[in-house]
N, C-alpha and C positions, 0 to 999 in steps of 0.2 A: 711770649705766650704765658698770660696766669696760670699756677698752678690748677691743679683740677681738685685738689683738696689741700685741707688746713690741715686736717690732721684724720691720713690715710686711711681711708676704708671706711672711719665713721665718721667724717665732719667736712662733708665737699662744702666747696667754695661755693659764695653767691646765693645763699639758699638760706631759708628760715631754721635754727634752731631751735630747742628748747632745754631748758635746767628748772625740771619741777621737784617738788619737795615740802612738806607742814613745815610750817616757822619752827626756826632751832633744830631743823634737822644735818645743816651744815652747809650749805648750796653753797654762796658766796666764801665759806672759808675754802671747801675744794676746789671750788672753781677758780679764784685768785692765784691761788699755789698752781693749780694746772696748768694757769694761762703764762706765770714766766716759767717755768718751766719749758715751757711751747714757745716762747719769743725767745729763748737761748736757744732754740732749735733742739732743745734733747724729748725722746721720748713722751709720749702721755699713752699710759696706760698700757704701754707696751709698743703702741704707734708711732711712725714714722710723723716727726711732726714738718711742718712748715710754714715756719711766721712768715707774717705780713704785720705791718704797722695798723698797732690797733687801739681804740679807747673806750673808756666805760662810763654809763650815763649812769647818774643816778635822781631817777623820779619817782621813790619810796622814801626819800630820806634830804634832811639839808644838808648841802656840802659841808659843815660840820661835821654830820654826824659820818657820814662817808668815810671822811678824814682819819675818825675816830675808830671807825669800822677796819679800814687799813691798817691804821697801827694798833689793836688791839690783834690781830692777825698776823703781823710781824712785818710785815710790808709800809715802802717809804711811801706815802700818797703822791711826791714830789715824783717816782718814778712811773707812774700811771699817766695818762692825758684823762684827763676826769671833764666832762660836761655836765656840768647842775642842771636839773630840771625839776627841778620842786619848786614848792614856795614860789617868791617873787620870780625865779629864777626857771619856774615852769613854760616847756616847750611840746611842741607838737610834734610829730611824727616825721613828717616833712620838715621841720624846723632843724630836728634832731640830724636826721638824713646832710642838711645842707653845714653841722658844725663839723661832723665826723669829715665832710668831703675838705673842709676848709683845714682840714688838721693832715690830711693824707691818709685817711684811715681809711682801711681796707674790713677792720671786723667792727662791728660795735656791739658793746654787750650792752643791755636793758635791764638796769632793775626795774623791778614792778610794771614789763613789761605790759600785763592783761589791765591791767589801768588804762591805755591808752585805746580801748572800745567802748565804743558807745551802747553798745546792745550785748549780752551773753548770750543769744542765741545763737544756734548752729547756724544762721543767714550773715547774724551781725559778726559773727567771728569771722567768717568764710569770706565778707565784705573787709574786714579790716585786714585778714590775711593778705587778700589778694592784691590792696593797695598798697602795704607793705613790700610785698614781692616787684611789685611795678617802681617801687624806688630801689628795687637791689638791680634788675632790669638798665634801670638809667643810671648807675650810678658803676656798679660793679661790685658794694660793699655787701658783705655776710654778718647777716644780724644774728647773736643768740640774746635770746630771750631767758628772765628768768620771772618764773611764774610760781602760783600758789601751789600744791595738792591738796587734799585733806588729810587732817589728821586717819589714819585709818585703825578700825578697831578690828577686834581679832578677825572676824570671820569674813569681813570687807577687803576680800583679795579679788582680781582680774587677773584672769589668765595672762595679758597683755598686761608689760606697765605702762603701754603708751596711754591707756586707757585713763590713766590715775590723775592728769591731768583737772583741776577745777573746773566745773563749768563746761559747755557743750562739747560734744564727741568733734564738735568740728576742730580743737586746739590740734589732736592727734591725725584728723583728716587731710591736714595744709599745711603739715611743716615733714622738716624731711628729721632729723634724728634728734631722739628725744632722753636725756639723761634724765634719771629720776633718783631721787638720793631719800633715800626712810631709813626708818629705825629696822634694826634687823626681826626684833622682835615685837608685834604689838602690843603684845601684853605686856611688855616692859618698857613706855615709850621713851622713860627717863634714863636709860641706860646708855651708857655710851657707844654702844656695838651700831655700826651703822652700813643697807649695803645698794651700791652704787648700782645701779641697772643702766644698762648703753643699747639704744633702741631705735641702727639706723633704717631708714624704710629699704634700701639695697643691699644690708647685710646682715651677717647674722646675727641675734641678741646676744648678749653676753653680762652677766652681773657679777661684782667684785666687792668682797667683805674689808670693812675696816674697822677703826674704832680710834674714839680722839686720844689722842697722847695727852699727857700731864698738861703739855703747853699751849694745849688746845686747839693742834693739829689736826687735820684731816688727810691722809694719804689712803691712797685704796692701791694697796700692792708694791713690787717692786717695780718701777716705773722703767726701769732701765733694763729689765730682765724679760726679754721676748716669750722667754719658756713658761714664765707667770703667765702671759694670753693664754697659752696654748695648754697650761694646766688647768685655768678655770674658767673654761669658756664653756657654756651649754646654751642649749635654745631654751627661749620663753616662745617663742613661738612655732 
């Protein structure tokens, strides 16, 4: 029997993710560190984790730069299952769907996931969601997606961060939990303080402060120290 979640309480299995964030605000360096982190089976974010065999597409970028992208982050590319999809090496949805199955992969991550709609509208989103979900459906695989936010200036706050999402209210309507990674401060957007928001639709919100190390690290908390959750957890909603 599959697990019922990848990693407890905020990342069930078989379901649409999301990791939103303004460029340079750190999405794929925290998310890469989380993800082996999470295939060693140790904690994320305080959670109870459970890998499955998983790979990451990249259709923002040419495998090159990917490559580059991993080792400027510390990580070997050679330890990733990577599927190109940019450039000449550009694939569809269903295409993507049918490399991840041929590999044994159970998650797949997306860069430049909102690429892959044809319409920004709250119909077109809602329409490419729901086809998406119809290949997790047949397949059994959990997509997280990683998408744009805006840059946000001071007084351009949401109640909700699912809200912060680019593009129609429908991104936060049709997926199930949604990470969002900003700057802690607006008004200092070049600053290194940065803080993580965890926003699943069945549990409660919870946001974690970080900031990049010299090496250009992104860690948000003590990952291995449960009392961390349970000291900084509040609602955003």
């Amino acid at each position: 029997m599959p697990n019922e979640y990848l990693i407890e309480s905020i990342m069930p299995a078989r379901e649409i993710h999301l990791l939103a964030g303004p460029s340079g605000s750190g999405k794929t360096r925290w998310l890469m560190g989380a993800l082996k982190r999470w295939e060693m089976g140790l904690p994320v974010l305080g959670f109870k984790s459970y890998p499955v065999p998983w790979c990451y597409v990249g259709s923002d970028r040419s495998l090159p730069s990917v490559h580059r992208t991993f080792v400027d982050i510390g990580i070997d590319p050679d330890t990733i299952k990577i599927i190109p999809a940019w450039g000449k090496d550009r694939l569809t949805i269903s295409q993507i769907f049918d490399r991840a199955e041929s590999l044994g992969s159970e998650l797949v991550v997306i860069e430049g996931f909102g690429g892959f709609t044809e319409s920004d509208t709250s119909n077109g989103i809602r329409s490419f969601l729901n086809s998406v979900q119809t290949y997790i459906d047949r397949s059994g695989i959990t997509v997280q997606g990683i998408v744009e936010s805006p840059k946000m200036k001071p007084y351009e706050r949401y109640d909700n961060p699912r809200q912060r999402v680019s593009g129609a209210a429908a991104w936060a309507h049709y997926t199930d939990t949604i990470f969002v990674i900003e700057p802690t401060d607006p008004k200092t957007p070049l600053a290194p303080d940065r803080t993580l928001y965890v926003c699943p639709r069945n549990y409660k919100s919870i946001d974690f402060k970080s900031t990049f190390t010299s090496d250009g690290k992104l860690v948000f908390g003590s990952h291995d120290d449960s009392r961390f959750v349970l000291e900084n957890i509040r609602r955003i909603t």
